[in-house]
N, C-alpha and C positions, 0 to 999 in steps of 0.2 A: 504493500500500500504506500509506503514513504516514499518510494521511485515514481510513481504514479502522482504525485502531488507537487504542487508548486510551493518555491519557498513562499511567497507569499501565502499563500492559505493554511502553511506550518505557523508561520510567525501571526496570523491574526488568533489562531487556535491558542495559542500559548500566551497572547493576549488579552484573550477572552477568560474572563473570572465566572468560574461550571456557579459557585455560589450566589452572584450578585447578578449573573446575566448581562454584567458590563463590559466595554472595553477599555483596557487601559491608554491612554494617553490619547483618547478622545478628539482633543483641541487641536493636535498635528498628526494625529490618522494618517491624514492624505499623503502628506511627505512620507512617513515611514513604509506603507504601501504602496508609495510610488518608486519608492527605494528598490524595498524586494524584489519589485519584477525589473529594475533596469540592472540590479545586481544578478538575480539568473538569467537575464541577455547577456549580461556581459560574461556568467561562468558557460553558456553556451556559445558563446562565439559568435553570437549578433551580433555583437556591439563593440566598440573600443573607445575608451580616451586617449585623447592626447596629452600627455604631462606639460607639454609648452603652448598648449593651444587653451588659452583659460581669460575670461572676460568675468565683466560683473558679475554675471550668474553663474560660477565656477565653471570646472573644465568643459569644454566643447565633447557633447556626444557624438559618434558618427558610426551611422550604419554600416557592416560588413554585406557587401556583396553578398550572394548566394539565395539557395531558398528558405524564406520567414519561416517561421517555428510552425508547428504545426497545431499547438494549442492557440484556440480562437483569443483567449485573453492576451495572451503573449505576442501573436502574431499583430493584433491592435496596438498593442505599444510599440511594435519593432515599427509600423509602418508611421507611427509618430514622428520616432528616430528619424526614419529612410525621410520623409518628408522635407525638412531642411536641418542643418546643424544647429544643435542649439544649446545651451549652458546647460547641464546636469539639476541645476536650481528649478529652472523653469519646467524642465520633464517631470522633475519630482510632482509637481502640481497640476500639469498638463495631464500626466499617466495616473496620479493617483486620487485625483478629485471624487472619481465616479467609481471606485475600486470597492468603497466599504460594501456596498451591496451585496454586488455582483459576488465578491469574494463568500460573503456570509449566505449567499442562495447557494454556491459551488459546494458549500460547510456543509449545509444542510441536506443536499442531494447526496451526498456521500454518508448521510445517514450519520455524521459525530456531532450536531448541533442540532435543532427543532425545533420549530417555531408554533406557539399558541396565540392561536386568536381568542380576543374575548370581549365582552363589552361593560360598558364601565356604565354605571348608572342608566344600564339598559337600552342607552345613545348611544353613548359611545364606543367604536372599536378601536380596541389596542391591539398591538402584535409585541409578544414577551417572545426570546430569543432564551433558548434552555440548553444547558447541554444534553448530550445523548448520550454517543458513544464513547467510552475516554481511553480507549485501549490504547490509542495511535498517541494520544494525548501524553499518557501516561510513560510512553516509550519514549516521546522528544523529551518529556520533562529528564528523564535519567540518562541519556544521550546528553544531555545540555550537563548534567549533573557530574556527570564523569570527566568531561573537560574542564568547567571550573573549578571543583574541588578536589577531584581525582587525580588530574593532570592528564587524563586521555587526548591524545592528539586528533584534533577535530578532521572529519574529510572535509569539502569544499563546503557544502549546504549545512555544515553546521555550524563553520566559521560564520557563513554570511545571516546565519541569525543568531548567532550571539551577538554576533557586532552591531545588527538591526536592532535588537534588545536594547543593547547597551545605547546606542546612538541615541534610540527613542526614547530615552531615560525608564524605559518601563522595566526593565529587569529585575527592580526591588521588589515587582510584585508578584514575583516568583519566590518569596520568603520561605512563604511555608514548606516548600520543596526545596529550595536551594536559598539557605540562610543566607542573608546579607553578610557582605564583609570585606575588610582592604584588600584581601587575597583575590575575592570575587571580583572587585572592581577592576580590581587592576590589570587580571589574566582578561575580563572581557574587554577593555580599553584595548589591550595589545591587538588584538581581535579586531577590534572598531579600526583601529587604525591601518590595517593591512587591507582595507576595503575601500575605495574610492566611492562606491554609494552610499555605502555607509556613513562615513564620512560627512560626505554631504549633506545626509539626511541631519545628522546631528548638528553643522552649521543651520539646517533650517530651521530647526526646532529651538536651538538655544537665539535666533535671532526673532522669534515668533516670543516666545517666553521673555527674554530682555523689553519687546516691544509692549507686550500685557504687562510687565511691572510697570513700565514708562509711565503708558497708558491708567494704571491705576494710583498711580502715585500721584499725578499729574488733578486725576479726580478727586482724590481724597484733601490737596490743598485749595483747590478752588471752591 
C-alpha cells in the first residue's frame, strides 16, 4: 500500500489528529501540500532546480522533458511546472491551494479516513472527517519513529516527510508517538535541510506566521 500512495496523502495522514478530526497547521496547509507533491516531482525526475537560477520567489522550477507522471494529481502539477518557469514560492501556492480536498477524498476512497454527514439543528448539514483505517497510519508513525529516535537511515519518501513535518512546524504533534525533543528537532532539521521543497515550504510558512504576528501586534496597539 505505501508504494501505491503519494507523499503527499502520507504526510496529510500523519497530519491529520484520528482524535480531534483536525488538521495540523491549518493556516499554511496549502504550502506544505504544495510542497509534497513538487518534492515527489522532483524524487521522480519531473522536475529540477536550479541552485543559480533563484529570484524573489526562490529557486526557479523547471520541467524535465519526457512523459508526465501518470497519477492524475501529479501529472496537474507537473503540467503547472511545464507551463512556464516559475519560483518554487509561487508553485507552493499555485499547486497546493486546491490540494486539501482532493487529497482528503483520495484518504477516504482508500478507505483510512471517512466522512459523516449530519445535520445540526435539523438545518443544518455538516461533514465530520473520522479516521478509519490506521494500519498504514500506524506503520508511517514507526517508520518516522525509527529514524528520529532510532537512528534508522531514512529511504527517499521518508526523508521528504520528515523534512515536510519538520518545515511545516507540525511534527510536535506527533508527541504522543514520537516525544518531543532536541534530538528530535534536530535529526529532522538535518532532514528539512537536505530538501529544496522542503525548504521552501518552511520559508513560506515562517514568512506567513512572522506576517500574522505583525498583523496582530499591529491590532492589539491600535
Amino acid at each position: 500500500m505505501r508504494n501505491e500512495m503519494l507523499i503527499v496523502e502520507d504526510l496529510l495522514l500523519l497530519m491529520f489528529d484520528d482524535t480531534s478530526g483536525t488538521i495540523a497547521g491549518e493556516g499554511t496547509l496549502y504550502y506544505t501540500l504544495g510542497g509534497a507533491v513538487l518534492v515527489e516531482l522532483g524524487v521522480g525526475k519531473y522536475i529540477r532546480v536550479d541552485e543559480n537560477d533563484q529570484g524573489l520567489n526562490g529557486l526557479k522550477v523547471h520541467a524535465v522533458a519526457g512523459d508526465p507522471p501518470a497519477d492524475p494529481l501529479l501529472r496537474g502539477a507537473y503540467q503547472k511546472v511545464a507551463d512556464r518557469k516559475r519560483g518554487v514560492q509561487t508553485l507552493l501556492i499555485e499547486i497546493g491551494t486546491e490540494l486539501r480536498e482532493t487529497v482528503l477524498e483520495r484518504l477516504v476512497e482508500r478507505g483510512m479516513l471517512r466522512q459523516e454527514t449530519k445535520k445540526t439543528l435539523g438545518l443544518f448539514r455538516t461533514t465530520a472527517t473520522k479516521a478509519a483505517d490506521t494500519g498504514h497510519k500506524e506503520a508511517l508513525v514507526e517508520t518516522v519513529r525509527a529514524v528520529l529516535l532510532d537512528g534508522a537511515e531514512p529511504d527517499a519518501r521518508t526523508t521528504a516527510l520528515i523534512g515536510l513535518l519538520s518545515a511545516s512546524g507540525t511534527l510536535p504533534n506527533l508527541h504522543r508517538s514520537i516525544p518531543w525533543s532536541g534530538k528530535v528537532y534536530k535529526r529532522a532539521k538535518e532532514l528539512e535541510k537536505g530538501s529544496w521543497g522542503a525548504e521552501a515550504v518552511n520559508t513560506a510558512v515562517m514568512r506567513t506566521v512572522a506576517a500574522t504576528s505583525v498583523g496582530t501586534a499591529i491590532a492589539a496597539t491600535s
